[in-house]
N, C-alpha and C positions, 0 to 999 in steps of 0.2 A: 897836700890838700889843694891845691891850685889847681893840678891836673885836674881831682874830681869836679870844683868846681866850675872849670872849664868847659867840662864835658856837659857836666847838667845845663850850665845855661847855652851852650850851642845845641843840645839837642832837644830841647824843650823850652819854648819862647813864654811859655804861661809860668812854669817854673823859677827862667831868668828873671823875668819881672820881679817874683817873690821875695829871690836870694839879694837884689838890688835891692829892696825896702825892710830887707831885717837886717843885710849888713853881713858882719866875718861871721862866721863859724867859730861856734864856744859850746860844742857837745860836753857836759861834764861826766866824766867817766868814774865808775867805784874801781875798788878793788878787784881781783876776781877770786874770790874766795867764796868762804860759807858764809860768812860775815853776809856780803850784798846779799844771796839766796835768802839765807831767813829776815832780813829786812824785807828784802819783795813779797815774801807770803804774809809777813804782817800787817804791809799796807793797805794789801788786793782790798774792795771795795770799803774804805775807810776817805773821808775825805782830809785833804792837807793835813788840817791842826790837830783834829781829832789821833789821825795814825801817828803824828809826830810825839802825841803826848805819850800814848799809850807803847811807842818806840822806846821813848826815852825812860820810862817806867820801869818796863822790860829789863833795859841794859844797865840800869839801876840793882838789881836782883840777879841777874842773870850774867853780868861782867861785858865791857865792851873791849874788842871785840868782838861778838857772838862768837861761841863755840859750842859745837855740838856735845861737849862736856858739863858746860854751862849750863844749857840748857835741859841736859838729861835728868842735874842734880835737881830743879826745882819741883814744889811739889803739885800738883791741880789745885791746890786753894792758894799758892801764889800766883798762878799765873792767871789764875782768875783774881785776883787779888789788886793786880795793874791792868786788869780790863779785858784781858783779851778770853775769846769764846771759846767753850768747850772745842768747837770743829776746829780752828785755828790753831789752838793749843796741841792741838792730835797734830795738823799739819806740822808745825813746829817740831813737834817728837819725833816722828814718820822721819822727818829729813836728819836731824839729828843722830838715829838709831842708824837708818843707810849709810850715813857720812863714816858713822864710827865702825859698820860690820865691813866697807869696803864694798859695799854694792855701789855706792857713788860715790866714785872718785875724781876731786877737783883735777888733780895733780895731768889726768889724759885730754883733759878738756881743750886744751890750747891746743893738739894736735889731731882735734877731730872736725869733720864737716858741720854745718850747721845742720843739716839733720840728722845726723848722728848724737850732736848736743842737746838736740830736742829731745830725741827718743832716750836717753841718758839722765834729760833734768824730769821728763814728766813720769819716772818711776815713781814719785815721791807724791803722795798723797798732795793735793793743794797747786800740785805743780802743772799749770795746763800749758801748750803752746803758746798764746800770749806772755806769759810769764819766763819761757825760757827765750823767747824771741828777744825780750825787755834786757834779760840777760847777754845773748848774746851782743847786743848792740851796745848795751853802756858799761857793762863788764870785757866782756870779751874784746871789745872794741871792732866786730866784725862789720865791714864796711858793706854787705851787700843783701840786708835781711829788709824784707817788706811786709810790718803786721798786719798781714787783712782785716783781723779782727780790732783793732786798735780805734777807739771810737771817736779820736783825736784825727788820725789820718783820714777817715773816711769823711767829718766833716768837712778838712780841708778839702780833700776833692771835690765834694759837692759843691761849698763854697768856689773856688779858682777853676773849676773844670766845668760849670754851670751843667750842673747833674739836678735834676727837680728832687730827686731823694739820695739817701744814701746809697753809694756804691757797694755793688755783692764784690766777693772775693775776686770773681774774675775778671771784673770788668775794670779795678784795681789794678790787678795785675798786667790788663792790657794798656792805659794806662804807664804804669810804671816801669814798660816794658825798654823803653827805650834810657830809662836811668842807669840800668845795669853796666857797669857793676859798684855802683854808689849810690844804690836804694838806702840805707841806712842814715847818708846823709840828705841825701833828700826830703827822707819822713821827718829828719830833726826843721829844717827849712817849713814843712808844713805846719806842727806843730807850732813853731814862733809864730810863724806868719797868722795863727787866731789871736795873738795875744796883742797882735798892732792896731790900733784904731783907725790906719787910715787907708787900711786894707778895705 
């Protein structure tokens, strides 16, 4: 971790500042299983308390865990039953039913590229790049993935990189061009760095 560390704040002085005012690095990483997948599809547009309730409701009925067995066995008036929406519920199944026919398989994921894991998680109804990017970073523990679409990252840039709006994909990418190859930690560094007051 030093080494990345090293690198980001010699090669980006707006950066170093950052990583000086948030401190060590404490990325906290899931499992990499099916477990973390179907928690991320549960979350996508729910806020904190809200998806935590409706999580923990879930795994209530469903076994924690999550398994894509679990999950097969309930019925649409349960799982609408701890909250969560028709479309959701399909998402939920959709990855569930792939999990189990062996169209998505966890088990190759650790030895594939990150775009190969993208085009592999986004078979799954629910499942967009944003969502396997999320995966690759705090599951997979890949050090070198930068979400353009991440709505967290782009304010940081605007905010630290004095952008009058939000940054497009590329202009992100140019940008975080000089991170590589510890994009991944770097976006965690952004992310904190909205949550400090004296930023």
């Amino acid at each position: 971790m030093r080494k990345a560390l090293n690198h980001l704040k010699t090669c980006d002085p707006v950066l170093c500042g950052i990583i000086e005012r948030v401190g060590p690095f404490r990325m906290e990483y899931g499992p990499p299983e099916f477990h973390s997948l179907a928690e991320s599809i549960l979350y996508q547009q729910l806020n904190g308390r809200a998806a935590e309730t409706i999580f923990n409701r879930f795994t209530a009925v469903a076994g924690e865990p999550l398994t894509p067995q679990g999950i097969l066995k309930l019925t649409d008036e349960q799982m609408r039953s701890v909250g969560l929406s028709k479309q959701k519920s399909s998402y939920l199944r959709d990855l569930a039913t792939k999990t189990v026919s062996g169209l998505l398989d966890f088990s190759r994921l650790a030895e594939m590229a990150d775009d190969e894991v993208i085009a592999h998680l986004t078979q799954v109804k629910g499942i967009g790049v944003w969502t396997a990017q999320m995966f690759l970073m705090f599951t997979l523990r890949r050090p070198d993935v930068l979400p353009t679409g991440d709505y967290g990252v782009q304010a940081a840039m605007k905010k630290h990189y004095r952008k009058r709006k939000l940054p497009k994909p590329q202009e992100m990418q140019k940008i975080a061009q000089k991170w590589a190859p510890y994009r991944s930690i770097a976006c965690w560094y952004l992310w904190r760095s909205l949550d400090i007051k004296t930023l």
